[in-house]
Every structure is written in structure tokens, then in C-alpha cells.
C-alpha positions in Angstrom: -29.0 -241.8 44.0 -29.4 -243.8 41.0 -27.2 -243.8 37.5 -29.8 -244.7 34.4 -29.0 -245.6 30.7 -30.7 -246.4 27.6 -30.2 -247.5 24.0 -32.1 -247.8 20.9 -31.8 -247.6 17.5 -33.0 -243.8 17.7 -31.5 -242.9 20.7 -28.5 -243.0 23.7 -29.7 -241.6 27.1 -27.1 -241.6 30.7 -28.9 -239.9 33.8 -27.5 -239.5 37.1 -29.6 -238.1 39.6 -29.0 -237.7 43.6 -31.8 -236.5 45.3 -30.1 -235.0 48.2 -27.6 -232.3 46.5 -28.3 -229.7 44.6 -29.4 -228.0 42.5 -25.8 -229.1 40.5 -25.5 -230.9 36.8 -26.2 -230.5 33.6 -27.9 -231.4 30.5 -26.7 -232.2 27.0 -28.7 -233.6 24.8 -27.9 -232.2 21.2 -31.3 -230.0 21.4 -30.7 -226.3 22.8 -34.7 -226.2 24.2 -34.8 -229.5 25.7 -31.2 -228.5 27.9 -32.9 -225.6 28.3 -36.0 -227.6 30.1 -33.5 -229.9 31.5 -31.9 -227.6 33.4 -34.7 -225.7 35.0 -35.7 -229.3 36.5 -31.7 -229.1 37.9 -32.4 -225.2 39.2 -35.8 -225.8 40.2 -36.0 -229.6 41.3 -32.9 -228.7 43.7 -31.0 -232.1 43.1 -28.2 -233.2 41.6 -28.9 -234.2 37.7 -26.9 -235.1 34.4 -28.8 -235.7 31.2 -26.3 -236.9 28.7 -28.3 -237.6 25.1 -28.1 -238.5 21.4 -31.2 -238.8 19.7 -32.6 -238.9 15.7 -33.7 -235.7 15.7 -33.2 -235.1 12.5 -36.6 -237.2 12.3 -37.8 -235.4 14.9 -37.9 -234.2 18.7 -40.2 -237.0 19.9 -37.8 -240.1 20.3 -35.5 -238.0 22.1 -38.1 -236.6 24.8 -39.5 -239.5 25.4 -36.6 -241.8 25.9 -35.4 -238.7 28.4 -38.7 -239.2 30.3 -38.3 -243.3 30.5 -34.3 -242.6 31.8 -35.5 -239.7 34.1 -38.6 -242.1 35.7 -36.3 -245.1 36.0 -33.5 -243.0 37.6 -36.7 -241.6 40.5 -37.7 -245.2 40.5 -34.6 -246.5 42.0 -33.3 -243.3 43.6 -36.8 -243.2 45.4 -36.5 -247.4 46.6 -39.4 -248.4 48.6 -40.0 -244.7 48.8 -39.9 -244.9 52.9 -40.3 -241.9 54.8 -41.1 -239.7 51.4 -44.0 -237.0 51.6 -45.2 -238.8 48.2 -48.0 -236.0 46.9 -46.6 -232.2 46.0 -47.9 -229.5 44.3 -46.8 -226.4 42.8 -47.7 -223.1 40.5 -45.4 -221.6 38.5 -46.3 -218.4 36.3 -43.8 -217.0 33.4 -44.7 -214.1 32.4 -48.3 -214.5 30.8 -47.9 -218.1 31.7 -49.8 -220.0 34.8 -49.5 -223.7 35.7 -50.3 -225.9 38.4 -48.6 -229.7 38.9 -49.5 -232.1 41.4 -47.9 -235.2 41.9 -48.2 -238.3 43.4 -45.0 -240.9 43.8 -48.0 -243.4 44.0 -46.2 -246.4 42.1 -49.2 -245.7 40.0 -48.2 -244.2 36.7 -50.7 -241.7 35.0 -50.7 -238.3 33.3 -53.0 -235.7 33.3 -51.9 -233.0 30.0 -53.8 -231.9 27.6 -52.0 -228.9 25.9 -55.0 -227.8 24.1 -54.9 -223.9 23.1 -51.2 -224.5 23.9 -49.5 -226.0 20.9 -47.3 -223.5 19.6 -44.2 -224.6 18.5 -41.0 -223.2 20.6 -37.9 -223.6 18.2 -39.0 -227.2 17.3 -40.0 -228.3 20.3 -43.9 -228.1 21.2 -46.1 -229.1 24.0 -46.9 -232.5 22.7 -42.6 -232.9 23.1 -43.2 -232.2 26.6 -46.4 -234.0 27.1 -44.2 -237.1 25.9 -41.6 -236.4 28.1 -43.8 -236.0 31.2 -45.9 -239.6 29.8 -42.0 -241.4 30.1 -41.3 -239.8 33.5 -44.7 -240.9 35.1 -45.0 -244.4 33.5 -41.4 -245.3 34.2 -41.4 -243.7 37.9 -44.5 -244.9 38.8 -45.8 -241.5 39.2 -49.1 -239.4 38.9 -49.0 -236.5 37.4 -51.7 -233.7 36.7 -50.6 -230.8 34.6 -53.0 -227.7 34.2 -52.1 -224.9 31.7 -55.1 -222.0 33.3 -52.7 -219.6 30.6 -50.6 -218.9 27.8 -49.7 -217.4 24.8 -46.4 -218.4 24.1 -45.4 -221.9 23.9 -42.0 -221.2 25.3 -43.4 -219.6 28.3 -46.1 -222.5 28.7 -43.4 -225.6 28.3 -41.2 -223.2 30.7 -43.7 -222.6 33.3 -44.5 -226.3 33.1 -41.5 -227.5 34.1 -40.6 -225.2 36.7 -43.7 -226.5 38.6 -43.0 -230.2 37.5 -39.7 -229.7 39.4 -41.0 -227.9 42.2 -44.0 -230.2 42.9 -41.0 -233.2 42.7 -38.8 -231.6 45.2 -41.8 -231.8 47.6 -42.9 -235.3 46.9 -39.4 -236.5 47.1 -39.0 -234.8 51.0 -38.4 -237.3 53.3 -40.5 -236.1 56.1 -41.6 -239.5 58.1 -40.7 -243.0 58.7 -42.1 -245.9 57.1 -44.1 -246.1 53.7 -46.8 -243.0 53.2 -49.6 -245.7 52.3 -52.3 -247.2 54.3 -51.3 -250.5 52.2 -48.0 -250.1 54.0 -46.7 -250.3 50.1 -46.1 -248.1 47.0 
């Protein structure tokens, strides 16, 4: 478990996350898409999760998904410790509708992310795919996470960030299984 918060002059972020119960929680952040996001990573991550927000989006969406991505990858950071006995690499598919993606993570201590929404940037509402490629950049660099995203297709950008997500959760669900004893490195260290 692990209770994350974060201030700047743009925005106010609160996450609490257990990754043992669920899926429960909820996700306000002042931006109907983004809760909407939010809270298929609740439904499909199966944990516990409450993403409380303020944000300058009257500027625009990007402080706001960002700064949700840095409190969401601190809040795995600590939840996940010395990430004993997780299964550390996941991977999952998620189609909607015309949509398909495939995620794979690593909870490597390595942070990196694989996105290029190319083909994909349609706007949904105001939120786009370079929203949630900024989100998904916070998560992995503040989690200490790998993270390939591919998009094989799309036509709507809500269906894309959508099916996105869904696997994103998924493939964290997996990754965050513990499933052994000790730490899932031949370095003995993540």
C-alpha cells in the first residue's frame, strides 16, 4: 500500500493505492476523460485506487496527466518495496472495438517507455494520445518501470487511449503478482 501526494504551481495530486484489494476507488480529477482512464486502471488493474486531482487545465491537459503519472509511479514505487517475490514482467492485449494494443511491462527499477502514437493522434474530448503518452512517461520514470506500448489499430482516439489502458492495467496486475520468494533478478536487486 502506499498513500502519494504532490503539489505545484499547476497542479494538486493524492493517490492511494493497495495492491491487494480490488478493483475498489475512484478517480476525480476535474477532467471527465482522464476519470474515465483512471478508472479502467481501478476495473482492469484489480487494486484498490483513489486519484484525487486539481490541475491548470484551463492551459491545458498535459500538467495534469503528467503529474498523475509521477503520483501513480511513486505510489507503485513504494507499494512495490524491494519488489520481493513479484513476477516483475506482464503483458497483455486489449482490443476495443476497431482498437488492438499490446503492453508489456517490466517493474525493472529501470524507467523507460516505448509509445509512439503515430497514425493515432486524434483528439478524444481534449484529451489526445500525446496526454496519455505523458501520463504513461510519469508512471514509468517515477516507478522505475519499462514500458512498451504498441497501437497494431485504430481509428478513434477514444477507442485507442481506451484500449491502451485497459492493457496497461492488465499487464500491471501481472507484474505486480507475487508469485515467488526473494527478488526476480539474477543481481539479487531491482
Amino acid at each position: 500500500m502506499a498513500s502519494v501526494q504532490r503539489e505545484t504551481n499547476e497542479t494538486q495530486v493524492e493517490v492511494d493505492l493497495d495492491l491487494d484489494s480490488g478493483p475498489n476507488g475512484q478517480a476525480e480529477t476535474g477532467h471527465g476523460f482522464l476519470n474515465h482512464m483512471l478508472d479502467q486502471l481501478i476495473r482492469h488493474g484489480r487494486f484498490t485506487l483513489n486519484v484525487s486531482g486539481k490541475g491548470d487545465l484551463h492551459v491545458d491537459t498535459h500538467h495534469l496527466a503528467e503529474d498523475i503519472g509521477i503520483t501513480l509511479g511513486e505510489a507503485f514505487r513504494s507499494a512495490l518495496g524491494a519488489r520481493e517475490g513479484i513476477d516483475r514482467f506482464a503483458s497483455a492485449w486489449a482490443p476495443m472495438d476497431e482498437s488492438l494494443v499490446h503492453v508489456v511491462i517490466d517493474l525493472s527499477g529501470r524507467p523507460f517507455l516505448a509509445f509512439d502514437p503515430t497514425g493515432f493522434e486524434g483528439p478524444a474530448g481534449d484529451f489526445t494520445t500525446y496526454h496519455l503518452r505523458e501520463l504513461l512517461r510519469g508512471f514509468a520514470n517515477h516507478a522505475g518501470a519499462t514500458v512498451h506500448v504498441r497501437v497494431l489499430s485504430g481509428s478513434e482516439a477514444h477507442h485507442v487511449c481506451e484500449a491502451v489502458v485497459k492493457a496497461w492495467a492488465r499487464a500491471l496486475y501481472g507484474a505486480t503478482r507475487v508469485t515467488t520468494s526473494g527478488v526476480p533478478s539474477t543481481k539479487g536487486s531491482l
